[in-house]
N, C-alpha and C positions, 0 to 999 in steps of 0.2 A: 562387430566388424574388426579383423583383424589390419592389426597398424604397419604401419612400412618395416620398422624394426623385427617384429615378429615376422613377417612374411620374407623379409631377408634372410633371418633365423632360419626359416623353417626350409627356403630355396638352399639356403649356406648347408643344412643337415643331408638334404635329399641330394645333395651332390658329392655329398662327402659317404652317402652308402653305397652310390652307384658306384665310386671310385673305388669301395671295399669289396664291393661285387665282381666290377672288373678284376681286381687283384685277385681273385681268388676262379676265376673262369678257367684257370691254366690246369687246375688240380681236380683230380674226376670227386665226385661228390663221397666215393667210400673207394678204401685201398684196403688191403690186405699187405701183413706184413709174414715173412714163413720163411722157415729153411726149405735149402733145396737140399735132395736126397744127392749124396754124393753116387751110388750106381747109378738111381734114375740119371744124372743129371749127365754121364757119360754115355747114356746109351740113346736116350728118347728127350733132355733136356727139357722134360716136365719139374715140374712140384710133386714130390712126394713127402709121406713123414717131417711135415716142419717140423722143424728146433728149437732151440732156442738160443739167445744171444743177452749179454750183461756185458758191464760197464764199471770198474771200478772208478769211486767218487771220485772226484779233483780236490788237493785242496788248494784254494782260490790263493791262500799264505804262499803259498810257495811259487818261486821263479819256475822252477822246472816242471817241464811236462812228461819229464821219463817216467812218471810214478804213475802212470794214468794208464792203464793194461786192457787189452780186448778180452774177454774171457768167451770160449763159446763150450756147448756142451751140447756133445755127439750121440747123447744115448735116446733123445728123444723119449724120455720115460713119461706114459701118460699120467695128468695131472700137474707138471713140473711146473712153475712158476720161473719168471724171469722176469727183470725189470728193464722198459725200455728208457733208453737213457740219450745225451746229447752225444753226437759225435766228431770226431775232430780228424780231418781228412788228410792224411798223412801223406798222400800224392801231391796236395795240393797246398801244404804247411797253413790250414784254417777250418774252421768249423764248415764241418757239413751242411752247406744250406742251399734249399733248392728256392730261388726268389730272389727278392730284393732287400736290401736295409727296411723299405717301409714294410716288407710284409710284417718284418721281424719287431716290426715297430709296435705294427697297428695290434699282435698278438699281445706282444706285453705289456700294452696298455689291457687290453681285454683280460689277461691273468693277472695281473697286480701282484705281480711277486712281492714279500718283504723280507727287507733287510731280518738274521734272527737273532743279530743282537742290537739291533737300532731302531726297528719296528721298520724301517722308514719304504717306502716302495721303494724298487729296484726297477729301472727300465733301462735296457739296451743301448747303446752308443753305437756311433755309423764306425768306432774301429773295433765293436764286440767281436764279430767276426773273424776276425784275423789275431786277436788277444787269446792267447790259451791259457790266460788267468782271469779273464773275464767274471766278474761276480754274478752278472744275470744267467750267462747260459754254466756257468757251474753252480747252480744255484740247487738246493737239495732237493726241492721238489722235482725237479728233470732226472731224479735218479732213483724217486721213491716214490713216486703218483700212479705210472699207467704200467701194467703187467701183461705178457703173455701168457697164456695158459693152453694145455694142448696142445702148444709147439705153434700157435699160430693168432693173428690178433687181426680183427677188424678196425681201422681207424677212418672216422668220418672228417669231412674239409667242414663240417660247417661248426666246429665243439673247438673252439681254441686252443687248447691242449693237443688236443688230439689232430687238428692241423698242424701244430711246430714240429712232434712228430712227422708228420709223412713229410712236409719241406724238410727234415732232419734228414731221415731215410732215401728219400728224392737225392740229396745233395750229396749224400757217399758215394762214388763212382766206385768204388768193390763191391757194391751190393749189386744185386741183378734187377735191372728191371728195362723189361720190354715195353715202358710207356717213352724210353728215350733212344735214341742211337749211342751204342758205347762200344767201345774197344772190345772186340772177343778175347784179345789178351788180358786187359784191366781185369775182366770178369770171369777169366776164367776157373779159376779159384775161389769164387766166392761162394759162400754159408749160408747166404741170405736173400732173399729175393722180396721185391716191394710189386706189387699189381692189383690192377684194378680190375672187378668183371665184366667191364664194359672192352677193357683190352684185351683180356684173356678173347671173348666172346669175337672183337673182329681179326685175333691172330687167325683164331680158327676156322675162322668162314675165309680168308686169305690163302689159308693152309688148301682148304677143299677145292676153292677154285685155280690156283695154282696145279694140284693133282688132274683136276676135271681136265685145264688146258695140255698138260702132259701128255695124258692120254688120248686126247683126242689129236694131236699131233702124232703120236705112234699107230693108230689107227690108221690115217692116213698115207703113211710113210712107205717108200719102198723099200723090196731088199736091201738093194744096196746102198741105200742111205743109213738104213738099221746098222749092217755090216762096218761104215765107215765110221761108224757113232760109238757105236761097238769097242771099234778098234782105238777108237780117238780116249776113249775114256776106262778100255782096259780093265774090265773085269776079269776077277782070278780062273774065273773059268771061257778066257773069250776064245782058250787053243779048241773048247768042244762046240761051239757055236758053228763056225764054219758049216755047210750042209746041214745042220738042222735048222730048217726055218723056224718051227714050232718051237723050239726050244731057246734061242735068239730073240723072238716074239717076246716069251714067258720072262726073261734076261732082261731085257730094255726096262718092260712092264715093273715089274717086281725089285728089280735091281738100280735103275733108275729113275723111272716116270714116279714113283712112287717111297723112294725114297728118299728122309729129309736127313741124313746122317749128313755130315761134314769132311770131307775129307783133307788133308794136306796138301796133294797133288794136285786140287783143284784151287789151291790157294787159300784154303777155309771155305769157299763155298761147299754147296749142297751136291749129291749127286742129281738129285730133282733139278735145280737152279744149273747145272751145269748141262744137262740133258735138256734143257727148256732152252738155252743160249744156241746149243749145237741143232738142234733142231728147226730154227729159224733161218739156220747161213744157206747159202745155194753151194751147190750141187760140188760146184770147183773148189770152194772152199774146205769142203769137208775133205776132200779127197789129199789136198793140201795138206791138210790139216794133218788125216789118217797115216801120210805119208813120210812125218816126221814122227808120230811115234812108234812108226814102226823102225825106223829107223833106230830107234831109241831101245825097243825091244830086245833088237839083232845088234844091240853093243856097240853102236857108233857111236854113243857120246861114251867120254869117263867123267867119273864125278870129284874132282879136288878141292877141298876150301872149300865146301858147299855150293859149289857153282857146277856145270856143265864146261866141259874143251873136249873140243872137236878138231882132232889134229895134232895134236898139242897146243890150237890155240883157246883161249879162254874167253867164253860164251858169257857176256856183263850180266849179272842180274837175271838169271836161270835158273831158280830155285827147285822151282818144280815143273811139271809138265805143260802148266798155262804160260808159266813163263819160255820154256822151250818154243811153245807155238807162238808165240809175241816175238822172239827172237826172229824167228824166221820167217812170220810173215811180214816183217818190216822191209823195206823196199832195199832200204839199204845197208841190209844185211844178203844181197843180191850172192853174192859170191861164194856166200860160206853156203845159199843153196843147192848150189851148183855142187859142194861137196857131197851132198846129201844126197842128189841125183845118183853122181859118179857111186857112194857106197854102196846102194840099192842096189844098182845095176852090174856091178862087180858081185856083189852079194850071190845073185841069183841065177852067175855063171858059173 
């Protein structure tokens, strides 16, 4: 019969794994680590040909952290080796970590690092983190344990090692990864992408039914709503659309229901995502809408300082065409409308 002491034990253990369990629910059970192809990554913002990525060691002796170098290597030659290693997040002046102190806790109890000239273990402190002389996470094993090979590496959450990694890679906001919301500018230069194929798996099905809705919205749609859509969003060939319905049809389809490129003018959004917005407004609004970039067309606005003036007066905060139509559809921005009116209309006498 088991005694009070032991049964406390045994409640005290089984709360102390749920707690490890929870800690670790945040991170998908396997990730991938890979470069991103620098074409791909401009044109279609897939994974192509991963890389690889190295780390020169720290040494712990020293105050400075200048001597500590990213190394990447562009050739992607099959069979290549690279070691993954700790990283120190230079936006953020500390170590890359996606979690908490305790995750980082509970890991280096579970690896037992040791001291290599003291034997003695090494475990983490709550300011390891923000120390870029830190002896646990410069610790030589973090620099000479786990390898890429192939240009790319699977890491499991449930192999302790191989968890500090993905909280490592998780926690650099230059690396890419679509398991978090990040800045398109942070990332838009990065080498390195972290995913899971549980994320990959629901981008995609996201991706289909976003298109499915597209479409079925164009289907629907009238002329002159295509036309105003059309116009609002300016395709290089929108002077041949005019009179071809077919062809205007094919334009919408092709060029934006179904297109997931990015563009500037739309703020960084999508042409899809910007065709999915417009496609929802009523009828007045499009038309509103159409009626200031045509206006924009035919050289009403000039562009100085990076801004929009109309008149010579200067349009706040008009970067691009979403901001043009925010300019104006603001109430009270009422007056500079009414310019907009009179240009048209002068325009087309």
């Amino acid at each position: 019969m088991a005694t009070k002491s032991t049964a406390k034990e045994s409640a005290k253990s089984s709360k102390k794994t749920q707690a490890q369990n929870i800690l670790k629910t945040n991170l998908p059970p396997v990730v991938f680590l890979s470069k991103v192809d620098k074409l791909n990554r401009l044109t279609t913002g897939k994974l192509a040909k991963p890389g690889f990525f190295g780390q020169k060691a720290k040494n712990p002796s020293s105050d400075s952290f200048d001597d500590q170098e990213l190394e990447y290597d562009y050739t992607s030659i099959p069979g290549a080796v690279r070691n993954l290693t700790t990283q120190w997040d230079k936006i953020n002046q500390k170590w890359a970590w996606y979690g908490t102190y305790n995750d980082l806790h509970r890991i280096g109890e579970a690896l037992s690092l040791r001291d290599p000239k003291t034997g003695n273990i090494i475990m983490p402190e709550e300011k390891s983190l923000t120390n870029p002389s830190d002896p646990f996470l410069n610790h030589h094993d973090f620099f000479a344990s786990t390898f890429m090979r192939g240009g790319k590496i699977a890491l499991h959450a449930d192999i302790p090692l191989e968890e500090f990694f993905i909280r490592t890679y998780m926690g650099n906001p230059e690396i890419k990864n679509p398991m978090l919301n990040q800045s398109s500018i942070t990332v838009a230069g990065a080498e390195l992408a972290i995913w899971s194929p549980q994320t990959e798996t629901k981008i995609r099905k996201e991706k289909v039914e976003e298109e499915d809705s597209a479409i079925e919205f164009l289907r629907n749609m009238s002329v002159d709503r295509q036309l105003h859509i059309a116009q609002i969003m300016q395709p290089t060939s929108f002077d041949e659309l005019t009179g071809d319905n077919e062809l205007l049809y094919m334009e919408l389809r092709d060029g934006f229901a179904k297109n997931t490129a990015k563009s500037s003018k739309f703020g960084g959004s999508t042409w899809q995502s910007r065709f999915l917005q417009l496609a929802q407004m009523k009828d007045a609004e499009l038309h509103t809408m159409a009626q200031i970039i045509d206006a924009k067309s035919k050289r009403a606005f000039t562009r100085k300082e990076g801004v929009y003036h109309l008149g010579g007066l200067k349009l706040e905060n008009t970067k691009n065409d979403n901001d043009l139509i925010s300019y104006f559809m603001n109430p009270k921005n009422m007056d500079m409308w009414d310019k907009i009116v009179d240009f048209l209309e002068n325009f087309e006498k």
